[in-house]
C-alpha positions in Angstrom: 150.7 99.7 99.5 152.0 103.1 101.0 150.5 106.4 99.4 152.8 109.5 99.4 150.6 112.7 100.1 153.1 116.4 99.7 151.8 119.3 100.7 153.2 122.7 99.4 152.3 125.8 100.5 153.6 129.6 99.5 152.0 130.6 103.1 153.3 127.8 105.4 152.8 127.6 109.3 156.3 128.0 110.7 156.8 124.5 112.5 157.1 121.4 110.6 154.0 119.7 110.3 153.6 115.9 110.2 150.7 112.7 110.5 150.2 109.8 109.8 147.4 107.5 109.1 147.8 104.0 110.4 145.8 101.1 109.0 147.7 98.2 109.4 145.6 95.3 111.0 146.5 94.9 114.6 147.7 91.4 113.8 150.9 92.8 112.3 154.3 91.8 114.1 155.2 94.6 115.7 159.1 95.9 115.9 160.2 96.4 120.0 162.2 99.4 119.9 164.4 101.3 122.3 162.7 102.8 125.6 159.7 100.6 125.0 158.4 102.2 122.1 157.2 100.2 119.1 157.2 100.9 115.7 153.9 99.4 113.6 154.1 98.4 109.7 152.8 101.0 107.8 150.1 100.5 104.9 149.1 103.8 104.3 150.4 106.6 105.3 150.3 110.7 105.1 153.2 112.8 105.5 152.6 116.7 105.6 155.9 118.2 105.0 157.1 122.0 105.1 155.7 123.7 102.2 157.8 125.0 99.8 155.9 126.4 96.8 152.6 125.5 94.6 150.4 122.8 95.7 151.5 119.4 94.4 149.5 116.5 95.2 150.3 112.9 94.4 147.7 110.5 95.4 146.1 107.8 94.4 142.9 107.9 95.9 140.8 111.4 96.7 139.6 109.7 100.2 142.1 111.5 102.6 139.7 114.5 102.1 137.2 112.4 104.3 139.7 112.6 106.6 138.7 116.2 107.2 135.5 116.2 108.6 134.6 118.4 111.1 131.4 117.7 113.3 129.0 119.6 114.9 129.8 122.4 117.6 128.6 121.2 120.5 126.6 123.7 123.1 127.3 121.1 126.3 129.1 122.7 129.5 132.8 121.5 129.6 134.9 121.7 132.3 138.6 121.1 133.4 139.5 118.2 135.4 143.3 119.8 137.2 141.4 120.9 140.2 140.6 117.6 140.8 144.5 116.5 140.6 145.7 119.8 142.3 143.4 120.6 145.1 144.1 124.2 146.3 148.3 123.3 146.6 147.6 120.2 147.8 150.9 118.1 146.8 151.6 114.8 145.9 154.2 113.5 148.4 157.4 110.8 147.2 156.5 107.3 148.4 160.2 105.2 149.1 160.4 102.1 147.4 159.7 99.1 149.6 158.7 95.4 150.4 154.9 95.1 150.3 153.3 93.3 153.2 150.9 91.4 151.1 151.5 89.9 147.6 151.6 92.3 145.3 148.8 92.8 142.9 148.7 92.9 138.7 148.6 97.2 139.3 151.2 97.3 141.8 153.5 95.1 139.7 153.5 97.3 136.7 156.6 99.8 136.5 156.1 103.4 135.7 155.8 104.6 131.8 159.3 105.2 130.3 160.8 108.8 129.9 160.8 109.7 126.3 164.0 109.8 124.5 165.3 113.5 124.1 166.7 112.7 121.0 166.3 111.8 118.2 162.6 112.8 117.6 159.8 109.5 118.2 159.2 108.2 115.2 155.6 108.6 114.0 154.2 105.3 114.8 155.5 104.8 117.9 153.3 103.5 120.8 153.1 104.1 124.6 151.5 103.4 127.4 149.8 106.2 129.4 149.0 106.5 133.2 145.1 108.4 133.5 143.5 109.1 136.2 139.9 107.6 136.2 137.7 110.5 137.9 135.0 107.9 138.3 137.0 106.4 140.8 140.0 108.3 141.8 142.4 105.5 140.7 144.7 105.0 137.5 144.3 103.0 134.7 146.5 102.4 131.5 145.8 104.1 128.0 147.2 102.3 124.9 148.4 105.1 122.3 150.0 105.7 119.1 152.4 108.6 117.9 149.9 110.2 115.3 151.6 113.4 114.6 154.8 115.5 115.5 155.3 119.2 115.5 158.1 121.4 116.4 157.0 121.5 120.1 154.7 118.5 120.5 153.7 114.9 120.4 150.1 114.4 119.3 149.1 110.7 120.9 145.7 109.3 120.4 144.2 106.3 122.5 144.0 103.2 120.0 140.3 102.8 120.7 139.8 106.4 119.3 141.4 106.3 116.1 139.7 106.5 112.7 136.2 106.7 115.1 136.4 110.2 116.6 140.5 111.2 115.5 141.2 111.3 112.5 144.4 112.6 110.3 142.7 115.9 110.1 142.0 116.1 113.5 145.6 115.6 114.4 146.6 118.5 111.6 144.6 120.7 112.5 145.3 120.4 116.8 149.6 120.8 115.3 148.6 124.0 113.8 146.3 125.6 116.3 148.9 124.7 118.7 152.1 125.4 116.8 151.0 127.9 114.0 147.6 129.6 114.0 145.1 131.0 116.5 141.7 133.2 116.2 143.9 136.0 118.1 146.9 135.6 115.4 146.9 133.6 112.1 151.1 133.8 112.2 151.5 132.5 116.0 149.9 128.9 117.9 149.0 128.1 121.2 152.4 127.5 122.1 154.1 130.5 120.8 151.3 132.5 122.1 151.3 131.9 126.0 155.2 130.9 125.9 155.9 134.7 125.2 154.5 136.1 128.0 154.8 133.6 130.3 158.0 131.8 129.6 158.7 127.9 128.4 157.1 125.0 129.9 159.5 122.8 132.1 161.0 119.3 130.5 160.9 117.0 132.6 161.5 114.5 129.9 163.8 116.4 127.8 162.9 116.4 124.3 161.2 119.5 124.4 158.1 118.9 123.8 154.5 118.8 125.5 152.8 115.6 124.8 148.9 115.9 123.5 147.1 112.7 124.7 143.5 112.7 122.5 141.6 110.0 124.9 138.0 109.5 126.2 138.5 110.6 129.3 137.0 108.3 132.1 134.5 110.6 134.3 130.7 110.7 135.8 129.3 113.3 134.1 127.2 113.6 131.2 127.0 114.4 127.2 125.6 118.0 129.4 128.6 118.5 131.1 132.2 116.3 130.9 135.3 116.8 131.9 137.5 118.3 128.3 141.0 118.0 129.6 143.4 118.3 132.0 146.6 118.7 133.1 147.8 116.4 135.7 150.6 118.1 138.3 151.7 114.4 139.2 153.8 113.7 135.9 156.0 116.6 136.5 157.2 113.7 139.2 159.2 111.0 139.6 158.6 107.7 141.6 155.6 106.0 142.7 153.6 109.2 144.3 150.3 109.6 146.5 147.7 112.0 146.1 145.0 112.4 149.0 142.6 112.9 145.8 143.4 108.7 144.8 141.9 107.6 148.1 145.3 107.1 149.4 146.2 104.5 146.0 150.0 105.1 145.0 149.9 106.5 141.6 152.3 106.9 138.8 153.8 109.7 137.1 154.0 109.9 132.7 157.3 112.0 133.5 156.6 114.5 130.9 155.0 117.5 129.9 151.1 116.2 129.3 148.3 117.3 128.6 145.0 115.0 128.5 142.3 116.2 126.1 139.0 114.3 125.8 137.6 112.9 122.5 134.2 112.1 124.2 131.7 114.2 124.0 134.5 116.9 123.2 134.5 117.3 119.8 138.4 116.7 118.8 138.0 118.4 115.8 136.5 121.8 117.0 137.9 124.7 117.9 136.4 123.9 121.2 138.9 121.5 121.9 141.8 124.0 120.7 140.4 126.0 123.3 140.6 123.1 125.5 144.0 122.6 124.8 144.8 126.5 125.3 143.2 126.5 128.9 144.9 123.6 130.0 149.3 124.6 128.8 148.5 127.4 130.9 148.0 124.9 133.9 151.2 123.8 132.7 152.7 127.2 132.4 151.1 128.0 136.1 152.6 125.4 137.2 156.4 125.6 136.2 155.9 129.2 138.3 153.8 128.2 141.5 152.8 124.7 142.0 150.8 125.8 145.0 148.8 128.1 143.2 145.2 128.1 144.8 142.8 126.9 142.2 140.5 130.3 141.5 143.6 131.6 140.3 144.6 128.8 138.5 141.6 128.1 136.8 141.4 132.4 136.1 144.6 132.5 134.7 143.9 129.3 132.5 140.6 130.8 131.4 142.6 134.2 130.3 145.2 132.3 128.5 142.0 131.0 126.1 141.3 134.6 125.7 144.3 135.7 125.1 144.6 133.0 121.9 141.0 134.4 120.7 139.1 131.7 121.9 135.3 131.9 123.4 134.9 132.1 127.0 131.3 132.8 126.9 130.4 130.1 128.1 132.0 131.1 131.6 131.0 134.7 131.4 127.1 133.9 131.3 127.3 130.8 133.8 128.9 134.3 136.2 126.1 136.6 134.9 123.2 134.0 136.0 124.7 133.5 139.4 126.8 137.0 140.2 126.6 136.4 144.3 129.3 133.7 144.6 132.7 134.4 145.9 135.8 135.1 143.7 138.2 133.4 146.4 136.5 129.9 146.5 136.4 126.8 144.0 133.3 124.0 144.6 134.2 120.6 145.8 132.9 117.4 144.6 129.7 117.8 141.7 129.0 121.7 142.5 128.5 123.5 139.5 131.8 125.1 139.1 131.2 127.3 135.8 130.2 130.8 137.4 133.3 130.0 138.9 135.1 130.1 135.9 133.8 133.2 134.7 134.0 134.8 138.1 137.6 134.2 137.9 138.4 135.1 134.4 137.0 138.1 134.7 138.3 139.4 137.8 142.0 138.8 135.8 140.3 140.5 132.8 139.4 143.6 134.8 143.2 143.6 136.3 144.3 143.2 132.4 142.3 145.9 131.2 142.5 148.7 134.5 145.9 147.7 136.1 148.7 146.9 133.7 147.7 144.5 130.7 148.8 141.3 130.2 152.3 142.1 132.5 149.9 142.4 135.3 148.9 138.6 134.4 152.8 138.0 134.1 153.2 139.0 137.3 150.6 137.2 139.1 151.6 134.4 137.2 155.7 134.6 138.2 154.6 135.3 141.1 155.5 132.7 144.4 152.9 134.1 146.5 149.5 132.5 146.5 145.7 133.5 146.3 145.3 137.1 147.2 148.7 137.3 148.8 149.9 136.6 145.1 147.9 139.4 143.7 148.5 142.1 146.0 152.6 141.2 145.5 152.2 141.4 141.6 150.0 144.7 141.9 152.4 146.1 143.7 155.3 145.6 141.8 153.8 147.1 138.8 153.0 150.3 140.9 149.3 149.6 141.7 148.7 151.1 145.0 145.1 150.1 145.8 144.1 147.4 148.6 142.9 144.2 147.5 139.4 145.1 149.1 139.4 148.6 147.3 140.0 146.4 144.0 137.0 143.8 144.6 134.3 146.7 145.2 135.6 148.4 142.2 135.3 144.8 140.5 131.9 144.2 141.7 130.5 147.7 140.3 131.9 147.5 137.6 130.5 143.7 136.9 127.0 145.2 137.2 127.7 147.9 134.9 129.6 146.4 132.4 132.7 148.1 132.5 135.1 145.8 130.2 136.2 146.5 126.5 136.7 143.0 125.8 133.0 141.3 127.2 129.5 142.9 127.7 127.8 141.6 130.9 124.4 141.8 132.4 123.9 140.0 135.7 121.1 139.2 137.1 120.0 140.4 140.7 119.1 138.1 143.5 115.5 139.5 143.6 113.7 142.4 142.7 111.3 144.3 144.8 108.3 146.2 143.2 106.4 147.0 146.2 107.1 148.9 149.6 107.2 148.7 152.0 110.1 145.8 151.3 110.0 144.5 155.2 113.0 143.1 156.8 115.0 141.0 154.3 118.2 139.2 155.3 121.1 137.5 153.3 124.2 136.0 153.9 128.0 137.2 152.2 130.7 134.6 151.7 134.0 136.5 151.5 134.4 137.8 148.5 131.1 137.9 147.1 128.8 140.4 146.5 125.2 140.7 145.7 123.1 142.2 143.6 119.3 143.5 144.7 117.2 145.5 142.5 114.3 148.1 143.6 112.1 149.4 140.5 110.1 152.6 141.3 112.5 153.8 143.5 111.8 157.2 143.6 112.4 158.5 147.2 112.9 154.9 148.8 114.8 154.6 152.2 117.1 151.9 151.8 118.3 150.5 155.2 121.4 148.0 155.8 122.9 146.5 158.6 125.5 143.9 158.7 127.4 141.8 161.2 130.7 142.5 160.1 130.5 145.9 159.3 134.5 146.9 159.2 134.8 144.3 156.5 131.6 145.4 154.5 130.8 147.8 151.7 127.6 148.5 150.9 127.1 150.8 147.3 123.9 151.7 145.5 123.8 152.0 141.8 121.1 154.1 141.0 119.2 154.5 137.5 117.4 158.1 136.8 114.7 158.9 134.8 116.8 161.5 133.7 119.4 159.1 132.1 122.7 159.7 134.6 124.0 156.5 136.9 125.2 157.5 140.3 127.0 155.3 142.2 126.3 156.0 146.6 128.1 154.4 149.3 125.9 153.7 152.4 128.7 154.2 155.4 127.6 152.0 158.1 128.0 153.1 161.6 129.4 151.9 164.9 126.2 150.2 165.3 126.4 148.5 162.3 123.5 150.3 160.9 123.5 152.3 157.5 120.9 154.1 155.5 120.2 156.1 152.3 117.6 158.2 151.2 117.1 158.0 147.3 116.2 160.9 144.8 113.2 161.6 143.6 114.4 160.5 140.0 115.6 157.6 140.9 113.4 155.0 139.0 115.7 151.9 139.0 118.0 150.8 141.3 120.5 148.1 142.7 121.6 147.4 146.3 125.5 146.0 146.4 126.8 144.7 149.3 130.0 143.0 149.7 132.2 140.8 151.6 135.8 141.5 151.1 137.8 140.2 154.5 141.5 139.9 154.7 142.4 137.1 156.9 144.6 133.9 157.2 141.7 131.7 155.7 140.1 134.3 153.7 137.5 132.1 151.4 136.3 130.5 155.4 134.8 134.2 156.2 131.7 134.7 156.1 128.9 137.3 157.4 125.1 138.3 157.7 123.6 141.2 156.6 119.4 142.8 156.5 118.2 145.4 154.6 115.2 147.4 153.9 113.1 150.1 151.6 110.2 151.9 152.4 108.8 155.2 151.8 110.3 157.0 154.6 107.7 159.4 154.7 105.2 156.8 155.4 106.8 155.7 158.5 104.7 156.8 161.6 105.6 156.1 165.4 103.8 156.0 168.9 106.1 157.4 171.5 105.9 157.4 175.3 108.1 158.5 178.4 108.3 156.4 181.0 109.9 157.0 184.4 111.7 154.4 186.0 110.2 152.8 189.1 112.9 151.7 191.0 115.7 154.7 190.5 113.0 158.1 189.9 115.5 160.2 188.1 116.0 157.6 185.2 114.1 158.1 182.7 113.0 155.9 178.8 111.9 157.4 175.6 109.8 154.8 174.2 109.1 154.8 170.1 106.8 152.1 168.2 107.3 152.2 164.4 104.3 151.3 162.2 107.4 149.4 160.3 110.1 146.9 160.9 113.4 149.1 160.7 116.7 147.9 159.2 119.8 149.6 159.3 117.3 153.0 160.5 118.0 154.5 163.9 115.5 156.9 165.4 117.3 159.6 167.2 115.7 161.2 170.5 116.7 165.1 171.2 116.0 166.6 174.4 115.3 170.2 175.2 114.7 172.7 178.0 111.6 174.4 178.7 111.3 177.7 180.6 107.5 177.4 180.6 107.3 180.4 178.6 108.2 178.8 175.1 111.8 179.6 175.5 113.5 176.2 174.7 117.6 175.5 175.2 119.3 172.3 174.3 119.4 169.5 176.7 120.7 166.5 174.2 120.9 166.4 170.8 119.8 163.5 168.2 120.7 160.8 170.8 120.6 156.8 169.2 117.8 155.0 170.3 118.9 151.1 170.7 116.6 148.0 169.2 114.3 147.0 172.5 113.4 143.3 170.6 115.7 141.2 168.2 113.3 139.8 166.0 114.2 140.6 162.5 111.0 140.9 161.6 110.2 142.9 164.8 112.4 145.6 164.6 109.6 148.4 165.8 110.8 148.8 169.3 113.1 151.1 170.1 113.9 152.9 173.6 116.6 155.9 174.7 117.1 155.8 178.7 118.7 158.7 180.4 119.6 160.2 183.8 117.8 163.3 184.7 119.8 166.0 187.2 118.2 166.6 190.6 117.8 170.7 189.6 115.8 169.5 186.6 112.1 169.4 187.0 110.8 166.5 184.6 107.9 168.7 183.4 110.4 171.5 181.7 112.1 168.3 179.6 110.3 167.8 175.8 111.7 165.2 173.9 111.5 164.4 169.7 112.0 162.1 167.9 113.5 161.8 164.4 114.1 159.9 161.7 116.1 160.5 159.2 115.8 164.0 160.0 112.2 164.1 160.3 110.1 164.6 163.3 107.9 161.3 164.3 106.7 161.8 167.6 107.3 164.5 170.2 106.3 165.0 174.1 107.2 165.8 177.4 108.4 163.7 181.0 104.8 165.0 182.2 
């Protein structure tokens, strides 16, 4: 029995709509058809044409309408499976054809999937078998799938062990018209029409132009907590039998077409989640056509933007960033690291570009561009006039992160630590390139904060300070040759947060890395014992020794020197000379010592020394 259901519409979606429902027993003889495609009997089947005017509905039975159903959203973590499949550029390489030393096995026999047709259209119905990569193990297995729907600019496939359990008719609807004809950004524009506008037509490998939807459980380790949603797989823009060092070395086979793998387990198929899903990963796709080297952070940020840009959620990333703020923009997590903040780290650095530098051609650019990483960036910036530095950019970015400075999110990250109580004593940390961090000081009225860092041309070191008075200043803390930096805060300074920041330009920019220490106290507090010493092998040399009551970072006490005529008449001698760490112990740092030569017409008992610190007087004394 075959049902006829017509849709008609006076506000249609633009493409031409259609799915089927196939319920014919499996026993059925099935039809071979040209390519390897098979047609199956049909029993009962839905057709949504291109409305045309008032609803008319001719059905016998009122049960499609079960076919509807949408489930509950989900609140589980998903995550994109490309980087596994694209590692940072790595590329599949074309594997000659050739005699096998050793019988060949069941796998190694099979040929690769057929190249769709380019014309005429599939028929809906028709079956294929899939190539999918099994992240389990890193080896391919085979997918049986049906033709379930056809839209203007895709094929909707569904794995046969998924249908009528977790995809239904509706589910395959609704994933043609968020792709082809509605979005939360734009009710008159899909997912393709969306990203294709800026960032230009997928390639077509296959040639029917269209991107192939595969709705399968995808195989992976992970949890209902956390799964793998989707992915796009680089390889099936291929031909041949290819290797990928991510398959252990296996050969592994290309679809030849323009796919895109979107899970049905735990992903909801018929949530907006997985439209979200499906928007995230055509921009791999799109990124791809552009730069198939493209390092992953700016895959993944540009794939996360594209979701954005369509009006999906991408909260989910933003507050994975805002619990762990200190990780670095220009790396992506191997193996089963959490890779979330990564997301949103990424995302929002493009964000910040979109809404400061350009709009959405600055993502164009980026995107078009052949350059990768930060290279990439800096070329797009440029060409749309942008003349700051890539490191000028990322302290920008990591200010603003703190203070929220976006239209389109609201942040609030949270600080690595916050100190209530001073003095802090020596604390250390370590900066991957292209991170920052985030330390908070409450009553900080009149603190000394002290820094130092071991790569101090490549730091940047800003306090964001709070006032009881209700401004925000921002305060750079310029380090000096010695690595050393401090910064006396206001007296209405009641809240405030320590950035520093990594932001290295080198060949392997994400391998950089550096250590940095820090302090507060109440400067005021600080007390010393000082000494002079003469030295007992060469007379004439002499040491200014100070003790601090206080481990000092990124402090220097200063010695001056000054002339006595005996009759309180005092000239210069030196002035506010660095005194130099006499231990290394980070939480030591008390020691310090200035050694000098002393002229032969100078009598030791006219020289008087002080010492300061941070302009104030700690100690003062004479040679004798």
């Amino acid at each position: 029995m075959r049902f006829d259901f017509e849709v008609r519409s006076s506000n249609p979606p633009a493409p031409l709509l259609q799915a089927a429902v196939l319920a014919k027993p499996k026993s059925v003889a099935r039809n071979v058809m040209e390519g390897g495609y098979t047609q199956r009997h049909v029993k009962s089947e839905i057709h949504l044409t291109k409305p045309q005017g008032k609803f008319k509905i001719l059905a016998k039975f009122l049960l499609v309408g079960l076919l509807l159903l949408v489930y509950p959203y989900s609140s589980s973590a998903y995550l994109c499976g490309t980087p596994h499949l694209s590692n940072s550029g790595q590329q599949e390489e074309f594997v000659r054809q050739k005699p096998l030393n050793r019988q060949p096995t069941a796998d190694t026999r099979q040929p690769n999937a057929p190249a769709l047709p380019a014309a005429p259209a599939l028929p809906i119905g028709a079956e294929r078998t899939f190539f999918a990569p099994d992240f389990r193990s890193m080896q391919q297995y085979t997918v049986s799938a049906v033709l379930r729907g056809v839209g203007s600019f895709c094929y909707v496939f569904v794995e046969e062990a998924e249908w009528n359990t977790q995809v239904t008719a509706g589910t395959v609807q609704a994933i043609i018209r968020a792709f082809e004809a509605a979005t939360p950004a734009n009710p008159q524009q899909g997912i393709y029409s969306t990203l294709t506008k800026f960032f230009g037509a997928p390639p077509d490998i296959d040639g029917n132009g269209r991107v192939i939807l595969l709705l399968l459980n995808i195989q992976d380790a992970r949890g209902a907590d956390r799964y793998t949603a989707g992915f796009f797989n680089p390889a099936d823009q291929k031909r041949g039998l290819l290797r990928n060092p991510g398959f252990r070395k296996f050969p592994i086979r290309s679809n030849e077409a323009e796919m895109l793998y979107i899970d049905t387990q735990p992903l909801n198929p018929n949530s907006e989640r997985a439209h979200n899903v499906i928007a995230h990963e055509f921009q791999h796709l799109l990124n791809w056509h552009h730069d198939s080297r493209e390092v992953t952070w700016v895959d993944e940020g540009c794939a996360v933007y594209a979701s954005f840009l369509c009006g999906y959620s991408v909260q989910e990333h933003v507050t994975a960033f805002e619990k762990m703020p200190s990780i670095s923009l220009v790396t992506w997590p191997e193996g089963d690291a959490d890779t979330l903040p990564h997301y949103g780290a990424a995302f929002l650095w493009m964000l910040y570009l979109h809404e400061q530098y350009g709009g959405i051609g600055t993502l164009v650019e980026i995107v078009q561009n052949r350059g990768t990483s930060l290279t990439g960036i800096s070329g797009a910036l440029a060409s749309r006039g942008v003349l700051q530095t890539i490191p000028d950019l990322f302290i920008e970015w990591k200010l603003a992160n703190y203070l929220s400075e976006y239209r389109a999110v609201t942040l609030s990250l949270t600080p690595r630590h916050w100190h209530h109580s001073y003095p802090s004593g020596a604390q250390q940390g370590q900066l991957r390139n292209f991170s920052a961090e985030y330390i908070g000081f409450r009553d900080a009225e009149g603190l000394t904060l002290g820094f130092s860092s071991s790569s101090p041309a490549s730091s940047a070191v800003h306090a964001i300070e709070f006032h009881n008075t209700g401004t925000v200043d921002i305060n750079e803390i310029k380090l000096s040759a010695g690595n050393t930096g401090s910064l006396v805060l206001a007296n209405t300074a009641a809240e405030v947060i320590l950035v520093p920041s990594l932001q290295m330009e080198a060949i392997n920019v994400s391998a950089q890395s550096s250590t940095y220490q820090y302090s507060a106290t109440r400067g005021a507090h600080i007390t010393f014992i000082t000494a002079a010493l003469p030295n007992p092998v060469h007379p004439r040399y002499w040491d200014i020794i100070a003790e601090s009551t206080e481990p000092l970072v990124g402090l220097t006490p200063t010695v001056t020197l000054m002339l006595s005529d005996g009759n309180r008449t005092e000239r210069l001698y030196q002035e506010a000379q660095p005194m130099y760490l006499i231990t290394q112990d980070l939480q030591d740092n008390r020691l310090y010592r200035f050694s000098f030569l002393l002229e032969p017409e100078i009598a030791p008992k006219s020289v008087i020394y002080q010492v300061s610190l941070d302009s104030r007087s700690v100690g003062t004394g004479s040679l004798f």
